[in-house]
ChimeraX commands (.cxc) that place a marker at each C-alpha (Angstrom):
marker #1 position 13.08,-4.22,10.18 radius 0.5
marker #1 position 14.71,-3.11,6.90 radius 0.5
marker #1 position 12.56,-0.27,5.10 radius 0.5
marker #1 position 12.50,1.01,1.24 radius 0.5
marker #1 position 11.13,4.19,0.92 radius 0.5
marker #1 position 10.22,5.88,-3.08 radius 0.5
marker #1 position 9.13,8.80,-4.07 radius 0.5
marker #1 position 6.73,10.18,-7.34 radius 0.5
marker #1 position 5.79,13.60,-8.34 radius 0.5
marker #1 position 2.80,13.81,-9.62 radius 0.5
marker #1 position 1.13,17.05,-11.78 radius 0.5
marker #1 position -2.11,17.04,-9.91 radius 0.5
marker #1 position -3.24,18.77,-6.82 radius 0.5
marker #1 position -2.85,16.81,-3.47 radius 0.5
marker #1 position -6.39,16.65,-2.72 radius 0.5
marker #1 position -7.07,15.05,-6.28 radius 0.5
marker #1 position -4.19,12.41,-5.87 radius 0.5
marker #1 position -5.14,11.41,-2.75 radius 0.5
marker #1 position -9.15,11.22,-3.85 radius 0.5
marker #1 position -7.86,8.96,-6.65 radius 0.5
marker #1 position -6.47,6.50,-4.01 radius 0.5
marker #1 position -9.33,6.40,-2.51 radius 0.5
marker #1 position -11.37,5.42,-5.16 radius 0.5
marker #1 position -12.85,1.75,-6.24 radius 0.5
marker #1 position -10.05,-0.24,-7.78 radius 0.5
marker #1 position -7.30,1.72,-7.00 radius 0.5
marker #1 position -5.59,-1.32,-5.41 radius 0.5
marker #1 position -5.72,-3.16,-8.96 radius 0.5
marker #1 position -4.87,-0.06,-10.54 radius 0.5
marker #1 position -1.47,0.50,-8.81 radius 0.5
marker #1 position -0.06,-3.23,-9.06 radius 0.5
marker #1 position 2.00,-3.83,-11.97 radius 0.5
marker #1 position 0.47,-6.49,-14.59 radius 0.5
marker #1 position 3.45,-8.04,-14.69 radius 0.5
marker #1 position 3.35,-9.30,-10.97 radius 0.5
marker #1 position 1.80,-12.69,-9.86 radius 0.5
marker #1 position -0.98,-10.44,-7.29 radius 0.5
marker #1 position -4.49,-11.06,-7.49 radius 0.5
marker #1 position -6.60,-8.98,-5.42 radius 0.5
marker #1 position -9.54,-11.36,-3.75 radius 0.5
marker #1 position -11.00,-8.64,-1.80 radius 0.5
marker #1 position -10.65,-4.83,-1.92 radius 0.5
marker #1 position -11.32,-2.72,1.35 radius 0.5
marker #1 position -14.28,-0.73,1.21 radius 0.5
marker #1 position -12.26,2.39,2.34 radius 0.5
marker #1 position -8.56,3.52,3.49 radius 0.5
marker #1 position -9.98,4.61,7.29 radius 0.5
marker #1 position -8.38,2.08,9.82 radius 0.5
marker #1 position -10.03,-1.40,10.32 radius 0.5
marker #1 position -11.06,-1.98,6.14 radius 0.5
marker #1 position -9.21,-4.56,4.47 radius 0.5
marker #1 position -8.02,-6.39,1.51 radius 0.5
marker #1 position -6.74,-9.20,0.63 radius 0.5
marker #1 position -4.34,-10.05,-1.67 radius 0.5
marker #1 position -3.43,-13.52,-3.67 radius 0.5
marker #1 position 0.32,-13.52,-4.72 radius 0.5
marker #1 position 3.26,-16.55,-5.61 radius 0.5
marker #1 position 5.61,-16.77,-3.66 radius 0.5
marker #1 position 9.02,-18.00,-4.86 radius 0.5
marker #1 position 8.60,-21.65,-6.33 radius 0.5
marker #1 position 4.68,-22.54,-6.71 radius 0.5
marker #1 position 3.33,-21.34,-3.52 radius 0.5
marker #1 position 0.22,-19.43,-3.30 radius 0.5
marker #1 position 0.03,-16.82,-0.28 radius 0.5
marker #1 position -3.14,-15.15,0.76 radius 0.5
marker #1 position -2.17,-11.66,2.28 radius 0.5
marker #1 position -4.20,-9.77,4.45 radius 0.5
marker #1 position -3.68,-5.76,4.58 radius 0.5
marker #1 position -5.49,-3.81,7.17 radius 0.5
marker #1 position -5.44,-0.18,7.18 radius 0.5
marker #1 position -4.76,1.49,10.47 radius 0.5
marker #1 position -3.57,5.17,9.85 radius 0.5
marker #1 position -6.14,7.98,7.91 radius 0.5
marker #1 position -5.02,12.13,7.76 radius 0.5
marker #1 position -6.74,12.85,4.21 radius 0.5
marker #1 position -4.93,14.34,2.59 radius 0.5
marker #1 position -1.55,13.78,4.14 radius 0.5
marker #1 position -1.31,10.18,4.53 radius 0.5
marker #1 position -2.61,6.63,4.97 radius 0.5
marker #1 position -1.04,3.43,6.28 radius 0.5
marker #1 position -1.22,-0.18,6.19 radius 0.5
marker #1 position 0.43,-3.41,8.10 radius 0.5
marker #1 position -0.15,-6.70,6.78 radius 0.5
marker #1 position -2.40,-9.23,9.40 radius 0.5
marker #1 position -1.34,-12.31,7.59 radius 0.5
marker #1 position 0.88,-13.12,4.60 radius 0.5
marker #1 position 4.28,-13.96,2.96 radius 0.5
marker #1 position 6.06,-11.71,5.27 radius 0.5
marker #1 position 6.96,-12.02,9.19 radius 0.5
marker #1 position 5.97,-8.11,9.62 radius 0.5
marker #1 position 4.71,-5.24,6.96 radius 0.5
marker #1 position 3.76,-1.45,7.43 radius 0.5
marker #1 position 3.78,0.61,4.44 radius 0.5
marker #1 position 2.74,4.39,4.91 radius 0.5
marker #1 position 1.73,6.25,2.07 radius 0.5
marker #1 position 2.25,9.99,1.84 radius 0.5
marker #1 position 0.95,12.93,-0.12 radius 0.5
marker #1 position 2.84,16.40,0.39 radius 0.5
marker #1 position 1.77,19.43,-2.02 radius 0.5
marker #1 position 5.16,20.75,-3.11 radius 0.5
marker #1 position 3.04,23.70,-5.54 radius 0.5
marker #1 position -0.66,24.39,-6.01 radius 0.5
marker #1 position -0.66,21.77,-8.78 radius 0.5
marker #1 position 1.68,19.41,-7.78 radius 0.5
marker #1 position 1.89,16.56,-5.14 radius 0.5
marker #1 position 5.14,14.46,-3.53 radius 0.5
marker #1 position 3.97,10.86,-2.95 radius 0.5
marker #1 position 6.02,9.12,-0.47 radius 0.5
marker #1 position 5.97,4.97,0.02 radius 0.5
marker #1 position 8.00,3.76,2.80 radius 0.5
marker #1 position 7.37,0.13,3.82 radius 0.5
marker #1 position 8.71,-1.31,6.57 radius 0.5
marker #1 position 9.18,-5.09,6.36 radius 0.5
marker #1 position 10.68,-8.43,8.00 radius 0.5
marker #1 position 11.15,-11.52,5.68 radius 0.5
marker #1 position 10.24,-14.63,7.13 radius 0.5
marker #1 position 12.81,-16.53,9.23 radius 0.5
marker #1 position 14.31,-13.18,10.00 radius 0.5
marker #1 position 15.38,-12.95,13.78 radius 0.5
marker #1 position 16.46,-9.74,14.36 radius 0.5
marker link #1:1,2 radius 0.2
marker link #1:2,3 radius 0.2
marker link #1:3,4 radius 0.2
marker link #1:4,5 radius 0.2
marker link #1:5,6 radius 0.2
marker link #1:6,7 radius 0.2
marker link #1:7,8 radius 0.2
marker link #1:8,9 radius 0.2
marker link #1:9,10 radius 0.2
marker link #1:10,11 radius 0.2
marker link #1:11,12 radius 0.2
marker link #1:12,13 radius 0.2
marker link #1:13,14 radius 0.2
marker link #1:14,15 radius 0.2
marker link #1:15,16 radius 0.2
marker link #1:16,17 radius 0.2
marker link #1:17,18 radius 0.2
marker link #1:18,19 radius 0.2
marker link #1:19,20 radius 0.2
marker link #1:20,21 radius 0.2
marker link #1:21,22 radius 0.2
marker link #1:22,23 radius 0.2
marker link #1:23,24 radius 0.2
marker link #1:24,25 radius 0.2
marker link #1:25,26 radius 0.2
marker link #1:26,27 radius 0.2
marker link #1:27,28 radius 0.2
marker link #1:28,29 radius 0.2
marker link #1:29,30 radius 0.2
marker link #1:30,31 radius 0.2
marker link #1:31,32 radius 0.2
marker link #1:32,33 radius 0.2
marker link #1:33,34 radius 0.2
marker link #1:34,35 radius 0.2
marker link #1:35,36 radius 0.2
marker link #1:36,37 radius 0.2
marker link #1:37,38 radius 0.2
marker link #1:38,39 radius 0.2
marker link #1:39,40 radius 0.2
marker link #1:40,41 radius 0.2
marker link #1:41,42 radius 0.2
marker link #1:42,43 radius 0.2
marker link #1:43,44 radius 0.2
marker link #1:44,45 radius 0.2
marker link #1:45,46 radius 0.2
marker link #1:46,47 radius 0.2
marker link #1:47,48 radius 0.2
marker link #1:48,49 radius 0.2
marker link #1:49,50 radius 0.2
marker link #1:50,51 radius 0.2
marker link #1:51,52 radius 0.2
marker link #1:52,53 radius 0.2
marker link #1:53,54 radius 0.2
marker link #1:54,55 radius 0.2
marker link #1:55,56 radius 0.2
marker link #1:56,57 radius 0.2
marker link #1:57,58 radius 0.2
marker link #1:58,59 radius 0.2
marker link #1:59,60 radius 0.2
marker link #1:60,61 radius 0.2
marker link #1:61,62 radius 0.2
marker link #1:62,63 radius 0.2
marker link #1:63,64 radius 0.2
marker link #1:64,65 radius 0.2
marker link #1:65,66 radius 0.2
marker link #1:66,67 radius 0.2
marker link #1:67,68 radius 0.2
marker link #1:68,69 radius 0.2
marker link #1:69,70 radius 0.2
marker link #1:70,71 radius 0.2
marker link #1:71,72 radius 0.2
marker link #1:72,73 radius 0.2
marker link #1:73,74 radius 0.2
marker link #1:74,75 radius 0.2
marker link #1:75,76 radius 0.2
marker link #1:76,77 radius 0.2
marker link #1:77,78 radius 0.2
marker link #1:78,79 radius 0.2
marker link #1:79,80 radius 0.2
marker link #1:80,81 radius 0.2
marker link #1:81,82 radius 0.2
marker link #1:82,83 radius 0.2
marker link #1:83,84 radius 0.2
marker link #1:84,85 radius 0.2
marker link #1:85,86 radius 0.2
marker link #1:86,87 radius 0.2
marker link #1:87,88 radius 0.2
marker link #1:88,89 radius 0.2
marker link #1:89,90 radius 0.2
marker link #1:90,91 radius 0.2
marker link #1:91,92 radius 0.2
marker link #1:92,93 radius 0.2
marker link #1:93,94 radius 0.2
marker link #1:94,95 radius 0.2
marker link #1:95,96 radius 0.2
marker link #1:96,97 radius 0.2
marker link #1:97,98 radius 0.2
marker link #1:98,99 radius 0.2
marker link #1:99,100 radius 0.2
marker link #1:100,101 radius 0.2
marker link #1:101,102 radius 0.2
marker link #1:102,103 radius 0.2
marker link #1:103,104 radius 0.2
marker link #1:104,105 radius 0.2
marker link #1:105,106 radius 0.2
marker link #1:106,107 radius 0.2
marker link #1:107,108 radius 0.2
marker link #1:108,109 radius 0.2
marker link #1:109,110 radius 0.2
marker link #1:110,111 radius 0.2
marker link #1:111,112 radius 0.2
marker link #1:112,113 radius 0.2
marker link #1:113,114 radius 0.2
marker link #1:114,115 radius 0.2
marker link #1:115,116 radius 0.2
marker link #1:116,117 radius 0.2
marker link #1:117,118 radius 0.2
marker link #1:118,119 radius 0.2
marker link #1:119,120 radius 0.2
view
């Protein structure tokens, strides 16, 4: 699997980003307007076994329905998803939240992923 892994500072505590992740709509608030996602279903929590789902284009004028299930939960280190169903053969993204200071927090995406067709 090829992986892409980014990394934010943030000017907030860790315990405060990580509560703002786990608040309602924090899904909608952290996709970009810009991309063709619509989320159908939010999960009612990050602890492993809630879920969302996800309606995005894929190239040309396909419609995927993508189904995230979370299946990792440290608060306030770290949570993780893999993708059930969706435009990609696999998906595991792990989000992570170090404190670097008293006031400031390292968040760390890495997602994991296999296009489809992909045989390695």
């Amino acid at each position: 699997m090829a992986t892409v892994s980014k990394h934010s500072e943030v000017a907030a505590p860790v315990e405060e980003v990580f509560a703002w992740h786990e608040r309602p709509g924090a899904i909608q608030r952290l996709l970009p307007p810009w991309e063709p996602v619509r989320v159908e279903q939010s999960a009612p929590s990050l602890e492993p076994g809630n879920r969302a789902v996800l309606r995005t284009s894929v190239p040309g004028p396909l419609v995927s329905r993508w189904v995230a299930e979370h299946t990792g939960y440290d608060p306030p280190r770290e949570f993780r998803d893999v993708q059930v169903s969706g435009p990609f053969a696999d998906f595991e993204h792990r989000h992570g939240f170090e404190e670097t200071a008293p006031d400031r927090t390292l968040i760390s995406d890495e997602i994991s992923y296999r296009l489809p067709l992909d045989t390695r």
